[in-house]
C-alpha positions in Angstrom: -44.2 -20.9 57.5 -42.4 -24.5 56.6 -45.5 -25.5 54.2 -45.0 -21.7 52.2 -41.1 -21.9 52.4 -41.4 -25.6 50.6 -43.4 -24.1 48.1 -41.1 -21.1 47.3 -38.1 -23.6 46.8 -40.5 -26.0 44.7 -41.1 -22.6 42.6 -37.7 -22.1 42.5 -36.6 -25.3 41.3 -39.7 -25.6 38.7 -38.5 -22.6 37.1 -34.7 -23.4 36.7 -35.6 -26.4 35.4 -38.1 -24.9 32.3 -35.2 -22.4 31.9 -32.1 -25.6 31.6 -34.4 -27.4 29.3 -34.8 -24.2 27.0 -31.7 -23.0 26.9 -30.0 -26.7 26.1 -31.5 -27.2 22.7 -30.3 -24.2 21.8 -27.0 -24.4 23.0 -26.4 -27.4 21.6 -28.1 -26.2 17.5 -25.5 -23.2 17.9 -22.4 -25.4 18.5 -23.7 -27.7 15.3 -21.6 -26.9 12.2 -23.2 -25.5 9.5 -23.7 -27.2 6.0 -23.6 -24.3 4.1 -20.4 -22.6 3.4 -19.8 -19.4 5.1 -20.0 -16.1 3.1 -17.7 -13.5 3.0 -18.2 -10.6 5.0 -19.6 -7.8 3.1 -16.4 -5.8 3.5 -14.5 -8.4 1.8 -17.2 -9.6 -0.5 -17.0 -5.7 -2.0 -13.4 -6.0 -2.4 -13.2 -9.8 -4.1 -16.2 -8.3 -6.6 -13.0 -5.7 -7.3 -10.5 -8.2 -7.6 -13.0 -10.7 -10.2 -12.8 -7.0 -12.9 -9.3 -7.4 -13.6 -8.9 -11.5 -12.9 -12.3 -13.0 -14.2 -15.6 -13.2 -12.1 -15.0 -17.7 -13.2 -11.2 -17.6 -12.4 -10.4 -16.8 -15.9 -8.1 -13.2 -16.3 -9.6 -10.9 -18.5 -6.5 -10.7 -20.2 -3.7 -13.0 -20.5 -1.1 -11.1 -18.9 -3.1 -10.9 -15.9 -2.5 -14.2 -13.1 -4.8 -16.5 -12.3 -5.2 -16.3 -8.4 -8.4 -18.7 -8.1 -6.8 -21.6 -6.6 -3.2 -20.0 -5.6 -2.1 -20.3 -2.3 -2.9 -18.1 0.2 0.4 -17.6 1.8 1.2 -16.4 -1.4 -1.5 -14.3 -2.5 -1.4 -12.4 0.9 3.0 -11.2 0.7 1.9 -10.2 -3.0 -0.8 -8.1 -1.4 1.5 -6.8 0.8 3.9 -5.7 -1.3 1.6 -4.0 -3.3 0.0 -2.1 -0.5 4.0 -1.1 1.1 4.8 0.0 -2.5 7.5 -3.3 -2.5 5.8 -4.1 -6.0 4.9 -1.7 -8.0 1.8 -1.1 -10.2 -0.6 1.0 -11.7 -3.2 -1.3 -11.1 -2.9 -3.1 -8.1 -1.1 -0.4 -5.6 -4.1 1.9 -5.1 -6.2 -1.3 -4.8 -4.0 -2.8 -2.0 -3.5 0.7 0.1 -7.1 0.1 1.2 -6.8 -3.2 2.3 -6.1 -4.0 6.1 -4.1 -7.3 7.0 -7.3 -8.9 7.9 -8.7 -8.1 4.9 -5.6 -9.1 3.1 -5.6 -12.5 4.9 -9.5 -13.4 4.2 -9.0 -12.2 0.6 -6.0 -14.8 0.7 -8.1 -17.7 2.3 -11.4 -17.2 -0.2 -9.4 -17.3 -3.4 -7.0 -20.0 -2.1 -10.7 -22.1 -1.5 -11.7 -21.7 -5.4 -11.0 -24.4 -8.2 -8.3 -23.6 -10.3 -9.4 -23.0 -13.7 -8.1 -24.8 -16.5 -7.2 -22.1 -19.5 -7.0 -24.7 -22.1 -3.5 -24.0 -23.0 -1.6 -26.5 -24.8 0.8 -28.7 -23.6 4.9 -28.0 -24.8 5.9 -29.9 -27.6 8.4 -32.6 -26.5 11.8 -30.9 -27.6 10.3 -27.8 -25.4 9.8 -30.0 -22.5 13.3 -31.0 -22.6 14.7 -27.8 -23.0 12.5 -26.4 -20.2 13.1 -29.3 -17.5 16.6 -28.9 -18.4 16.9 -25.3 -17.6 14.5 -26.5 -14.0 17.5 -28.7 -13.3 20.2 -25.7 -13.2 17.6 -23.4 -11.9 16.4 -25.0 -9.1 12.5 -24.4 -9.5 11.2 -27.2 -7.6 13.6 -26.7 -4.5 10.8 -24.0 -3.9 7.5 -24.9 -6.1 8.0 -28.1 -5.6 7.9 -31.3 -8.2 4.6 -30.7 -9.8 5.1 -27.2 -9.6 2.4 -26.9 -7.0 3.7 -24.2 -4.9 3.5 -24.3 -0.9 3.6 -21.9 1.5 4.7 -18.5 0.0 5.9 -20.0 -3.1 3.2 -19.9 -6.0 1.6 -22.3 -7.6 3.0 -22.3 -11.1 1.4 -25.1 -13.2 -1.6 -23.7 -15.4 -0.7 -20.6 -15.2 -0.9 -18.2 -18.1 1.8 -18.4 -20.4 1.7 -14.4 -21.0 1.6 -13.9 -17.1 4.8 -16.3 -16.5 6.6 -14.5 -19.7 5.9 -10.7 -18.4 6.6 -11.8 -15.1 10.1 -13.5 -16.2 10.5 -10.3 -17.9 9.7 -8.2 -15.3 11.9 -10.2 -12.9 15.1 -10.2 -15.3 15.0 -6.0 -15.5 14.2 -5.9 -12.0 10.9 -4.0 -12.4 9.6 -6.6 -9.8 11.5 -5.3 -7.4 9.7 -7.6 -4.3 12.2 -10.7 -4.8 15.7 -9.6 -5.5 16.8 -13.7 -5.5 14.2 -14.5 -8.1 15.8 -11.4 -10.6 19.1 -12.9 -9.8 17.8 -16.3 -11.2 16.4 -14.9 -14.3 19.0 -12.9 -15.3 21.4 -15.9 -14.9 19.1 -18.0 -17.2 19.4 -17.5 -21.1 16.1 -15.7 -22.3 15.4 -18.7 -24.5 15.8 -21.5 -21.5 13.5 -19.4 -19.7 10.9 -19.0 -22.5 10.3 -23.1 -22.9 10.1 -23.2 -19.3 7.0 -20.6 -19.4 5.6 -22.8 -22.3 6.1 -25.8 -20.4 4.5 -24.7 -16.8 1.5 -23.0 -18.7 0.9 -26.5 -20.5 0.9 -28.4 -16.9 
């Protein structure tokens, strides 16, 4: 009995031991971070191949009235989303698009674009007296309170340097006859700004 009892508890022993040192490597490669950069779920890879139609499948719009989002933040790109899935911002375009996005989809969509390099549009820089006007009409505006000094955006606030002249122009537009109706303060802004202060500072940001 003792010499067949030590031997079921040598058995026993044996076997959790094969099993620890099995399971260990493995353990361990799974909690190893992976080189290669994650892909987006297939869900949200469908939907980003919908978003690169409109705003270029290299970052680049398809047309110049259309914003560049590769690069902008994501706090940003997910209240525009938002709005444009609640109706808060209206279009066309984008409203349908939106009402079939969930928030998680709206956050990863956020998050992937926000990870892309922004791309440079090759726009030129303001001439100097346009600069002036333009950094003149920042100082009664107020711009960098919320973009910040470079015009780099944070948080919800967008990044405006680069952007496309024609996007900032329709969008100042849009925002002065309150057609963007998602950010009452900014309309007040605009309309308070002469039209032509407001046009150098478009120039001026698109050449940054």
């Amino acid at each position: 009995m003792g010499g067949k009892s030590n031997w079921t508890v040598r058995s026993v022993i044996t076997l959790a031991a094969l099993l620890t040192a099995s399971i260990a490597p493995a353990a361990a490669q799974s909690r190893e971070p992976s080189s290669a950069p994650a892909a987006p779920a297939p869900n949200i890879a469908e939907k980003i191949e919908t978003c690169a139609g409109c705003h270029g499948a290299d970052g680049k719009p398809v047309d110049k009235t259309i914003p560049i989002i590769w690069g902008q933040l994501p706090g940003y790109i997910y209240i525009q989303l938002r709005d444009f899935k609640r109706g808060d911002r209206k279009s066309d375009v984008m409203g349908p698009i939106a009402s079939s996005f969930e928030k998680a989809d709206i956050l990863a969509i956020g998050e992937y674009f926000s990870k892309k390099p922004w791309p440079d549009l090759a726009q030129p820089r303001a001439p100097k007296d346009v600069a002036r006007k333009a950094l003149e009409a920042e100082h009664s505006v107020g711009c960098t309170g919320c973009h910040l000094e470079q015009f780099q955006g944070t948080g919800i606030m967008p990044r405006l340097a680069g952007q496309s002249r024609d996007y900032l122009a329709k969008t100042i537009a849009d925002f002065r006859s309150r057609a963007r109706g998602n950010n009452p303060g900014m309309s007040d802004l605009m309309i308070a700004t002469p039209e032509n202060d407001l046009a150098a500072l478009a120039e001026y940001l698109a050449g940054l």
